[in-house]
C-alpha positions in Angstrom: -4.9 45.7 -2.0 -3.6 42.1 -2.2 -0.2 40.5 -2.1 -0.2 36.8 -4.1 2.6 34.8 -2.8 3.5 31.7 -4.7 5.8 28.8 -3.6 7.7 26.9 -6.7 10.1 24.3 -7.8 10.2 23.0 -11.5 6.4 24.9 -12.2 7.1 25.9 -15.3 4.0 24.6 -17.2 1.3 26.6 -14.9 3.6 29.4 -13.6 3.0 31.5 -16.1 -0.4 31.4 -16.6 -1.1 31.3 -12.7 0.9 34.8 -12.3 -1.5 36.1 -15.3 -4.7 35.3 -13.4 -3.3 36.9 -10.3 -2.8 40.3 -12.0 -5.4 40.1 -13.8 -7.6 40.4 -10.6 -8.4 44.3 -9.7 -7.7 43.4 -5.8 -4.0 42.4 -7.1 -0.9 44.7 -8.0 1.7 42.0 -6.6 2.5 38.9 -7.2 5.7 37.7 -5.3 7.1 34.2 -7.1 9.3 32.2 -4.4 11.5 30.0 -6.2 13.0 27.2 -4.6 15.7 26.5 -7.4 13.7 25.4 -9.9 15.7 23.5 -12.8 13.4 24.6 -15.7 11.9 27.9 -17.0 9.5 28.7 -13.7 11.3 31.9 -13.3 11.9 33.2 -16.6 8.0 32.5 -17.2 6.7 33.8 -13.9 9.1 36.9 -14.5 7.5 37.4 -18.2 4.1 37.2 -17.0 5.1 40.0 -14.3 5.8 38.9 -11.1 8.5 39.7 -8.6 11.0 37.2 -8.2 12.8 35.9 -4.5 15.3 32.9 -5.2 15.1 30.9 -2.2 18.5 29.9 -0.6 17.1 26.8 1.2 14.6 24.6 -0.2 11.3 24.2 1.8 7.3 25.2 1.5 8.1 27.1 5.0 11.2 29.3 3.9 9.8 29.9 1.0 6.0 31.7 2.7 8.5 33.0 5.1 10.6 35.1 2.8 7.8 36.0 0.8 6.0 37.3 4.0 8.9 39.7 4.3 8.8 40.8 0.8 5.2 41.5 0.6 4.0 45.3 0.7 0.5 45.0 2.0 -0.7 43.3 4.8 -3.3 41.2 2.7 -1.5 38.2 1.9 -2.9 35.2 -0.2 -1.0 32.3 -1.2 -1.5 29.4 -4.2 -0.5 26.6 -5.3 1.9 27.1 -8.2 0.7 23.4 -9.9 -2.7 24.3 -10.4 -4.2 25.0 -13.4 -6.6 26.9 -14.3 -7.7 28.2 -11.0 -11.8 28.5 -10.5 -12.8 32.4 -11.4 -13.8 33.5 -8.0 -11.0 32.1 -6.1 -8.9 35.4 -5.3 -12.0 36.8 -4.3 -13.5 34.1 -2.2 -10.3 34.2 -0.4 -10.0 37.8 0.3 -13.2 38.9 0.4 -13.6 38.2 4.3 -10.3 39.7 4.9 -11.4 42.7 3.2 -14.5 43.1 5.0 -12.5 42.0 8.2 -15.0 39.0 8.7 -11.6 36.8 9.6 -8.2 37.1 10.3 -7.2 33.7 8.3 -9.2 32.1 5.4 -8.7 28.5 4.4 -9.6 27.2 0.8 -11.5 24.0 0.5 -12.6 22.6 -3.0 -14.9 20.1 -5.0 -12.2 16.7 -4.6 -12.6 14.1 -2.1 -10.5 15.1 0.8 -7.1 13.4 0.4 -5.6 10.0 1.9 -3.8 11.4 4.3 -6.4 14.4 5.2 -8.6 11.4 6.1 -6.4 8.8 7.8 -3.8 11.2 9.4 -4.8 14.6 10.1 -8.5 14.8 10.7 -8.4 11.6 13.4 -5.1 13.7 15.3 -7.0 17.2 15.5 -10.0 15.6 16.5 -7.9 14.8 19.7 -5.7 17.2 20.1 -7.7 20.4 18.6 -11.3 19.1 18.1 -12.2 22.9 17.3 -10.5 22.3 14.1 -12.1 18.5 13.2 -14.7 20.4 11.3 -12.5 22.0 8.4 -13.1 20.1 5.2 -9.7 20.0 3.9 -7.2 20.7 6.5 -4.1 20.3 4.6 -5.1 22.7 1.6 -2.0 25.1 1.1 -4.6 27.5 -0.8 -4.9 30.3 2.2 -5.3 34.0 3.1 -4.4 36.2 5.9 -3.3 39.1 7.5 0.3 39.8 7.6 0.6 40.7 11.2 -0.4 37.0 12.1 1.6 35.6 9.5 4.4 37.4 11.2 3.9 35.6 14.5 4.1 31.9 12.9 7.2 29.6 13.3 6.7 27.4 10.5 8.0 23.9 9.1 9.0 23.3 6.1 7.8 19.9 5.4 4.2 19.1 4.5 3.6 19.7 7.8 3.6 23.6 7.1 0.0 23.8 6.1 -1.7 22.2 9.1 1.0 23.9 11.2 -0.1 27.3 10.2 -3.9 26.3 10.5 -3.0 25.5 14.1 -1.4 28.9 15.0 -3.4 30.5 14.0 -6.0 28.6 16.3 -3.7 29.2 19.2 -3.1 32.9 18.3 -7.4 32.9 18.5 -7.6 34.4 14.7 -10.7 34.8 13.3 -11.0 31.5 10.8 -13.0 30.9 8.2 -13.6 27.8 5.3 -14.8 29.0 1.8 -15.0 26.3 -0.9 -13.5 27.9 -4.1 -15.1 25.7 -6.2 -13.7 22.5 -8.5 -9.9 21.8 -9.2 -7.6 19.7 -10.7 -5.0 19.0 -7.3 -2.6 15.8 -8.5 -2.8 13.2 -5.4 0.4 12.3 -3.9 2.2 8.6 -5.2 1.6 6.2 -3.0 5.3 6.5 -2.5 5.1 9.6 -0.8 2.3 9.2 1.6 4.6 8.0 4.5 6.8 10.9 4.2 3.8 13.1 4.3 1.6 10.8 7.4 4.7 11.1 9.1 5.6 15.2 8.4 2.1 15.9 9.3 1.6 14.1 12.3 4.9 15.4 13.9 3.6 19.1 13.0 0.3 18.0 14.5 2.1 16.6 17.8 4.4 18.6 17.6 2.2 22.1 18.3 0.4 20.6 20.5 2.9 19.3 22.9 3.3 23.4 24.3 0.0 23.4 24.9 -0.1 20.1 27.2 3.8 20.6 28.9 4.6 17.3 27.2 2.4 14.9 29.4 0.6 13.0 27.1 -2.6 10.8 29.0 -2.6 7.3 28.3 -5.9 7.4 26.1 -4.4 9.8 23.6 -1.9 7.4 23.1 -4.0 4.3 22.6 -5.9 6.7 20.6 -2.8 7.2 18.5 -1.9 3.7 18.0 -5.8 2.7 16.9 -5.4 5.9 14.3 -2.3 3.8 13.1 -3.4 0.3 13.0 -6.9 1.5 11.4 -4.9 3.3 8.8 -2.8 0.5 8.0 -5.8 -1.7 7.3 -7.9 0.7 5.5 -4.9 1.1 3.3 -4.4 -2.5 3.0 -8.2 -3.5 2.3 -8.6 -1.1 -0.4 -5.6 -2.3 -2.7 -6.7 -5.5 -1.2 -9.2 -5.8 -3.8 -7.0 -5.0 -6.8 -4.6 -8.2 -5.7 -5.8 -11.9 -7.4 -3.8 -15.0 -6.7 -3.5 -18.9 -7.8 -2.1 -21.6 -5.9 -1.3 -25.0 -7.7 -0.7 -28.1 -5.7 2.4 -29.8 -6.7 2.4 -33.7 -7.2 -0.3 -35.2 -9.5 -1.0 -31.7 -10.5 1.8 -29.6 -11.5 3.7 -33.0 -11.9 2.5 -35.7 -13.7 2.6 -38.2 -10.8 4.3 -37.9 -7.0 7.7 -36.3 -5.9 7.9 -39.0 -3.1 6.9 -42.1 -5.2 9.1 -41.6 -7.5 11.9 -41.2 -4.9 10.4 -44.3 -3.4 10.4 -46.2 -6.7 14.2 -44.7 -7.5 16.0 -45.5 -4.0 13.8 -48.8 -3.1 11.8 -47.6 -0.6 8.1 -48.5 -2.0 7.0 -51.2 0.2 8.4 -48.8 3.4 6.3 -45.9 1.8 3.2 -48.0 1.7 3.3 -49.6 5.2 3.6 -45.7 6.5 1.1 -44.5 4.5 -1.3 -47.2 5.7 -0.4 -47.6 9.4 0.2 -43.4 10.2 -3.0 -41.3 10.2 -1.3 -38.5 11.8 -0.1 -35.8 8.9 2.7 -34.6 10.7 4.1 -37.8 12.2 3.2 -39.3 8.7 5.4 -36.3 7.3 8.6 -36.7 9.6 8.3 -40.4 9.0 8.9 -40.2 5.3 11.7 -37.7 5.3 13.8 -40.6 7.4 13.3 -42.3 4.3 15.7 -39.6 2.5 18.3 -39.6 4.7 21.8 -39.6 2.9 20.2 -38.5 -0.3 22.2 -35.4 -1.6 20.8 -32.5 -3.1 21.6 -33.2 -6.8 19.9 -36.9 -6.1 16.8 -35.1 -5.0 16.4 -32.6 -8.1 17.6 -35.1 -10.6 14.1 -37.0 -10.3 12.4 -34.3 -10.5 13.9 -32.8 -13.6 12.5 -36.5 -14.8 9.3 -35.9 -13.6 7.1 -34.8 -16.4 4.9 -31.7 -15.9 1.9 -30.8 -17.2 2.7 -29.3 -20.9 0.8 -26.2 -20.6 1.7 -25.3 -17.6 4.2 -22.4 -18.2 1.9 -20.5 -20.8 -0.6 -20.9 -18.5 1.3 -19.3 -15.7 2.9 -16.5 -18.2 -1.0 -15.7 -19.0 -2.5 -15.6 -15.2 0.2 -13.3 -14.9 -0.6 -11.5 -17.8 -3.9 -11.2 -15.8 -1.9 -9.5 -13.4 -2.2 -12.9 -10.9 0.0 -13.9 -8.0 1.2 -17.4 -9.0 2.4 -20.2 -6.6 2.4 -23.7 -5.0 1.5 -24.8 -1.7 2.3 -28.4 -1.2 3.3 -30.7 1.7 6.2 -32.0 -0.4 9.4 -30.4 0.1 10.6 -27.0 -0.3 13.6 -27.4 -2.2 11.2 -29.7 -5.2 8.9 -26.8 -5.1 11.0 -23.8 -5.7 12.4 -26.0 -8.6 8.8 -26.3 -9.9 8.4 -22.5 -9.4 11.5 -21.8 -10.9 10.8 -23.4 -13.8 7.1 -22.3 -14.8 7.4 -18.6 -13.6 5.5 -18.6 -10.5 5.6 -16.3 -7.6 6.3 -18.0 -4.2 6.1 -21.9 -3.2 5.5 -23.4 0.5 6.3 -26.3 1.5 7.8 -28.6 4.1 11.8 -28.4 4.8 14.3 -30.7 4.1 16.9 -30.4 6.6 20.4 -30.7 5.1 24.5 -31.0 6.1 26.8 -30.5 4.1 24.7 -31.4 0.8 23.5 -34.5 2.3 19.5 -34.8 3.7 19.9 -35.8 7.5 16.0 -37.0 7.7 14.9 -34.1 9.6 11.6 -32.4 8.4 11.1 -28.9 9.3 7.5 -28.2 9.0 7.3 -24.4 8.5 5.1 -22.3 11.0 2.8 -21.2 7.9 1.1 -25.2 7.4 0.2 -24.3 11.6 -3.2 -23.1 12.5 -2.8 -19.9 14.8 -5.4 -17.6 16.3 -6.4 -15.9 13.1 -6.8 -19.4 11.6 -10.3 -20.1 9.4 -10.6 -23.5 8.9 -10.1 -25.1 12.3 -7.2 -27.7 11.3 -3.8 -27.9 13.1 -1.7 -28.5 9.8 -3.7 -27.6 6.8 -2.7 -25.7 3.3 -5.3 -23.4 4.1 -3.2 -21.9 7.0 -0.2 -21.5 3.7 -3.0 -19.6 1.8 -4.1 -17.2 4.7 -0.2 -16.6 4.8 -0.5 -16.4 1.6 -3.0 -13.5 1.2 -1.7 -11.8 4.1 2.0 -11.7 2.6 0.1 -10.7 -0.6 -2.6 -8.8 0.3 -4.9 -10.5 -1.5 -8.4 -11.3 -0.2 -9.5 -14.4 0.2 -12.7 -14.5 -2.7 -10.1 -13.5 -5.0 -7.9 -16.6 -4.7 -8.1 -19.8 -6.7 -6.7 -23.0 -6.0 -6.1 -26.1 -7.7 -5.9 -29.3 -5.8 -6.8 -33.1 -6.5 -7.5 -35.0 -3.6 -9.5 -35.3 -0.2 -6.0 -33.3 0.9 -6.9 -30.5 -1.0 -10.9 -30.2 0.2 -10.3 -27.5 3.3 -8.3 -25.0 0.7 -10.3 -25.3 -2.0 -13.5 -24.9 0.3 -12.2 -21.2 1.6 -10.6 -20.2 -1.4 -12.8 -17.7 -3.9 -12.8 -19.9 -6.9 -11.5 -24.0 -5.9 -10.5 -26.3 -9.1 -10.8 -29.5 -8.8 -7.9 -30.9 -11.0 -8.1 -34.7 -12.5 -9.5 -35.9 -9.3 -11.1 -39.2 -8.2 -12.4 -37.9 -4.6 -16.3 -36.9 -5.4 -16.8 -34.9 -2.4 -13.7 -32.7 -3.8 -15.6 -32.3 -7.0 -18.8 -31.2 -5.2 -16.6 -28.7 -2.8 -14.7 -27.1 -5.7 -16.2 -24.4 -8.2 -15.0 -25.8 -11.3 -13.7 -29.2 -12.2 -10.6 -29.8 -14.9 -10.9 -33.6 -16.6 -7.9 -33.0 -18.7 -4.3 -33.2 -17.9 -3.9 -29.3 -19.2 -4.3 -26.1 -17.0 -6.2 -24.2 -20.6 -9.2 -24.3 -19.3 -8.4 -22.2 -16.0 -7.7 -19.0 -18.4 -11.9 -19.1 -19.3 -12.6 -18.7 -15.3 -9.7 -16.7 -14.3 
């Protein structure tokens, strides 16, 4: 005969109907419930429906197999899942059948779902360096297993979600007799993203952490590097898939958001237009052009600064526009080479996400002239588009910060500043612009001071 031990906290919608299946079976005349304190009605139900009841005195998967081990009469013990429901017909007998017929020593349930994140990214890529006899099982981390008591009794186990893979190890080391049988289709709840670390992290150390006997703790350089690539790998498989879920839009900031130019109105406001003009004309180098023109704001104060632009009108539809990309579930921000403190205002006030933008060095309230050009407007070794000091080196940041691919970006710009990002970017606008080669670049053109028309592409 069978024992059916069953592991449980707060089950109380399957319990009983799980217990029922179990007795039900003519190989089964005890079912042992382990409850790990449950806060609902598992152990009323799961004593209704006839089984034997061990309250647990320390939470844990492991304490909980481990008092049930004791408990059990025969020396055929099969445990499930006490979450699953209903349970494929032939599963008790799939799982003890090879027992029975002493085919194996330890059977391992494997089932119609894709094997799990963690199966793939974590546990299958460890074993195959530390146990490559195991690599081969299907689902690794199933908790849905059979085996004779005697080997059971020789296990130390955790009690994390590391206690599956840790007794699938044992009983590697312990040489049992193992065998795979698929059980058929199930309904097994994946983990919340939230938990995945928790469980990489419990599983690896179990993993590791068995294997480390076996090697007297010396562990060769390779297996390390092996480590590390398992870990970087997972991080960007990880990141690539929700990758493709994530959309964002950039806006440029003056003649786009705004209806004219942060700096020329400045100019035009503390008499500096004829300076502006001369720079603009005689400087061909952005960044020297950029530092040149923040001299040209020393002594202004902070309130001076947002004052014109809270007199700078914006573009009327800007905020509904913004409230419906994000409706669209859209990353919204500006990159601009004005200044930061301007854009965040901007941002601020139509709902975006994030701005970038140069840095206005201030003391004590007051703008000293100094220009802090922020690292993400610098090309580095992962740039794309080949420019020192370009917005598309912001929108790589960008989509990086966000993980968001680049073919699911759009960006808005208006001038022959704007022609590298909207040339990478998935979808480029070209807003109100007189540059024709910016028109030919982008993948839609706006003629109309009014963002509308961005919803129909979006």
């Amino acid at each position: 005969m069978v024992t059916i031990i069953i592991p449980t906290l707060n089950e109380a919608k399957t319990i009983g109907n799980i217990v029922r299946f179990c007795l039900n079976h003519t190989l089964v005349n005890e079912v042992i419930v382990v409850d790990d304190n449950s806060e609902d009605e598992t152990v009323a139900l799961a004593l209704a429906a006839g089984a034997k009841i061990i309250n647990s005195k320390i939470r844990g998967k492991g304490i909980s197999m481990k008092e049930g081990i004791q408990k059990a009469q025969h020396e055929i013990l099969l445990f499930l899942d006490g979450d699953i429901d209903p349970y494929p017909e032939d599963t008790i007998t799939l799982l003890a059948t090879p027992l029975i017929h002493d085919e194996a020593d330890f059977v391992k349930a494997t089932f119609a779902r894709n094997a799990g994140r963690v199966t793939e990214l974590v546990a299958k890529p460890l074993l195959n360096i530390y146990y490559p006899g195991l690599s081969g099982f299907t689902q690794p981390l199933s908790g849905m297993i059979a085996g004779r008591k005697k080997f059971f009794n020789r296990i130390d186990f955790f009690n994390d979600y590391g206690v599956d893979i840790g007794i699938l190890i044992d009983m590697y080391l312990m040489k049992a007799r193992i065998s795979e049988v698929n059980i058929g289709y199930i309904e097994n709840k994946s983990k919340p993203w939230e938990s995945l670390g928790k469980m990489s992290k419990e599983v690896s150390r179990a993993i590791i952490a068995k294997a480390q006997p076996q090697s007297e703790f010396n562990m060769p350089e390779e297996e390390v590097s092996s480590i590390e690539t398992i870990q970087r790998e997972m991080h960007n498989t990880l990141k690539e898939n929700l990758s493709r879920y994530h959309k964002l839009i950039v806006f440029d900031l003056d003649d786009i958001i705004f209806k004219g130019s942060f700096i020329d109105e400045c100019a035009a406001t503390f008499g500096f237009t004829r300076q502006l003009e001369e720079l603009r004309f005689n400087e061909k180098d952005p960044i020297i052009l950029t530092k040149r023109i923040g001299l040209l704001l020393k002594g202004k104060t902070i309130d001076d600064l947002l004052n014109i632009a809270s007199n700078i009108e914006m573009v009327k539809d800007i905020q509904a526009v913004v409230q419906a990309l994000k409706e669209k579930e859209y990353i919204v921000g500006i990159i601009s080479h004005s200044y930061l403190l301007i854009a965040n205002y901007v941002r601020q006030n139509i709902g975006g996400d994030f701005a970038y933008a140069n840095q206005l060095d201030f003391y004590e309230g007051k703008a000293t002239g100094e220009v802090n050009m922020p690292s993400y407007l610098f090309a580095s070794p992962e740039s794309i588009c080949g420019h020192a000091y370009c917005k598309t080196n912001a929108l790589q940041y960008a989509c990086d910060k966000y993980n968001v691919l680049l073919k699911n970006c759009m960006v808005i710009g208006d001038d022959r500043d704007d022609r590298c990002i909207l040339a990478h970017a998935g979808k480029g606008v070209a807003f109100c612009t007189g540059d024709e080669l910016l028109e030919k670049i982008a993948y839609f053109t706006i003629k109309e001071k009014a963002f509308k028309p961005l919803l129909h592409i979006a």
